[in-house]
C-alpha positions as CSV (number, residue, x, y, z in Angstrom):
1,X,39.9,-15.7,11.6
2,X,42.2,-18.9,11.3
3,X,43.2,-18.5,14.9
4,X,39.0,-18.7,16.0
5,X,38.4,-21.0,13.4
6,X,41.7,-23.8,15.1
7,X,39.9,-22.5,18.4
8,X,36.8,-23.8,17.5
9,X,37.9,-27.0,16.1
10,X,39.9,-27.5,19.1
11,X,36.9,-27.2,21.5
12,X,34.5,-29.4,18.8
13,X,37.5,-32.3,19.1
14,X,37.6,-32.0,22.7
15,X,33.6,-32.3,23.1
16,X,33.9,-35.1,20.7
17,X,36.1,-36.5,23.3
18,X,34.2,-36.4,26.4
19,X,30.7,-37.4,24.9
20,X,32.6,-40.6,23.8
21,X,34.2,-41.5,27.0
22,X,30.9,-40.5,29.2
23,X,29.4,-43.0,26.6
24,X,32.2,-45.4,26.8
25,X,32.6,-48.2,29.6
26,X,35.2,-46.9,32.3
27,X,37.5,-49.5,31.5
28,X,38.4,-48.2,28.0
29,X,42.1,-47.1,27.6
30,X,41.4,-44.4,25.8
31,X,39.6,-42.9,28.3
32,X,41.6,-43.5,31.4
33,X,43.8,-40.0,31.0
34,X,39.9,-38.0,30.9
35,X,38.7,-40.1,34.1
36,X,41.8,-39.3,36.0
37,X,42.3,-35.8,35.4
38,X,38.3,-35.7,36.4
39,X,38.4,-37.4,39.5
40,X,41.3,-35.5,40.5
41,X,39.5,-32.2,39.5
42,X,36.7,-33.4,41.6
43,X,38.7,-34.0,44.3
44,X,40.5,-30.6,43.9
45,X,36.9,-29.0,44.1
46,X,36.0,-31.2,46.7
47,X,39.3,-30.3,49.1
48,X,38.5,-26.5,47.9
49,X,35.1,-26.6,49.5
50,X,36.1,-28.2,52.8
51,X,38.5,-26.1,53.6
52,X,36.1,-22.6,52.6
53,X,34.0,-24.1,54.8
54,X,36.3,-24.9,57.9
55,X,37.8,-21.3,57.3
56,X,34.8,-20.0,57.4
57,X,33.0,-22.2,60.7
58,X,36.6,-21.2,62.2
59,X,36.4,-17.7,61.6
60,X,32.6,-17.9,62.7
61,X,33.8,-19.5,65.7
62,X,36.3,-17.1,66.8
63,X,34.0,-14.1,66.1
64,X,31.6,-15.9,68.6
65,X,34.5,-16.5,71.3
66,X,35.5,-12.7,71.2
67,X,31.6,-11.6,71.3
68,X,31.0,-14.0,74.6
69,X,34.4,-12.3,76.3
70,X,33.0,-9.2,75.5
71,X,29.5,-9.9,76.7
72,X,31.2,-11.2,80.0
73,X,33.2,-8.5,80.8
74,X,30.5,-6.0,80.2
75,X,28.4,-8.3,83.0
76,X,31.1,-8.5,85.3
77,X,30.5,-6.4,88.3
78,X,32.9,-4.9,90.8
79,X,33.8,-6.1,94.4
80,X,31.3,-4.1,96.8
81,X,34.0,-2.3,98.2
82,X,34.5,-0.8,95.3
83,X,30.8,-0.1,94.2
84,X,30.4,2.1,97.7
85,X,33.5,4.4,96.4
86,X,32.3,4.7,93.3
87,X,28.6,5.6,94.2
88,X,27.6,9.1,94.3
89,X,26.8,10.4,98.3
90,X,24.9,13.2,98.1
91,X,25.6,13.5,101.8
92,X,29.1,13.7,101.3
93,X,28.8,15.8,97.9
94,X,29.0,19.3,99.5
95,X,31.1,18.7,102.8
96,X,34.2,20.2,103.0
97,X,37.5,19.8,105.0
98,X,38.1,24.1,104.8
99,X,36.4,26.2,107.4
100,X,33.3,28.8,105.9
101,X,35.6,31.6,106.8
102,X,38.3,30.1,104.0
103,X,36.1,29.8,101.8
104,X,34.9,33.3,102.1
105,X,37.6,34.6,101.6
106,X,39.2,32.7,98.8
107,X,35.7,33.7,96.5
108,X,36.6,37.4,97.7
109,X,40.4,37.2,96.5
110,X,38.8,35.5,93.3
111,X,36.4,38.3,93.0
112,X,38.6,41.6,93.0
113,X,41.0,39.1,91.0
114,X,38.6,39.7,88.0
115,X,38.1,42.5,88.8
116,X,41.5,44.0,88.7
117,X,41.9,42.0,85.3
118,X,38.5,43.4,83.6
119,X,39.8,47.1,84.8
120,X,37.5,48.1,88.1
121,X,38.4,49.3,90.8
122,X,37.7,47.3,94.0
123,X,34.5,47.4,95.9
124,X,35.0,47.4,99.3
């Protein structure tokens, strides 16, 4: 209880303190260690907040620069060389460089193939 009541007294003396040096002209001596320690915790405050708010506009900013590259680079189109080999030709889609008689008998050889591995005998 001693230690909240030296607590209290503390803050009362220190209240005293201020009110009389906020009422006090600027000039007073006994005042000069409050007004410095107060503009320099102004300033403090004052050089916290600039430099929240440049870390923050400069974060801000780089956020935007990597948004526009990616924006860019998802508008950027190909060469048209390289559009034409990467479109679909449906013309092209089902031509083939093996003759119709290979490819008979490849789906044959595929066919008894499974066959053979399921267990039946051969058709043929």
């Amino acid at each position: 209880m001693q230690a909240l009541t030296a607590v209290t007294e503390l803050i009362n003396r220190w209240w005293a303190y201020v009110e009389f040096c906020l009422e006090a002209a600027l000039t007073a001596p006994v005042c000069r260690p409050f007004w410095t320690w107060s503009v320099i915790a102004l300033l403090g405050l004052g050089a916290v907040t600039c430099v929240a708010i440049a870390w923050r506009y400069l974060s801000w900013r780089h956020q935007h620069k990597v948004a526009q590259r990616a924006y860019e680079q998802r508008m950027s189109v190909a060469d048209e060389a390289t559009m034409q080999a990467a479109r679909w030709n449906a013309d092209k889609a089902y031509q083939s460089d093996v003759p119709p008689e290979e490819i008979e008998r490849r789906i044959r050889e595929a066919v008894e193939q499974r066959r053979r591995e399921a267990g039946g005998e051969p058709r043929g």
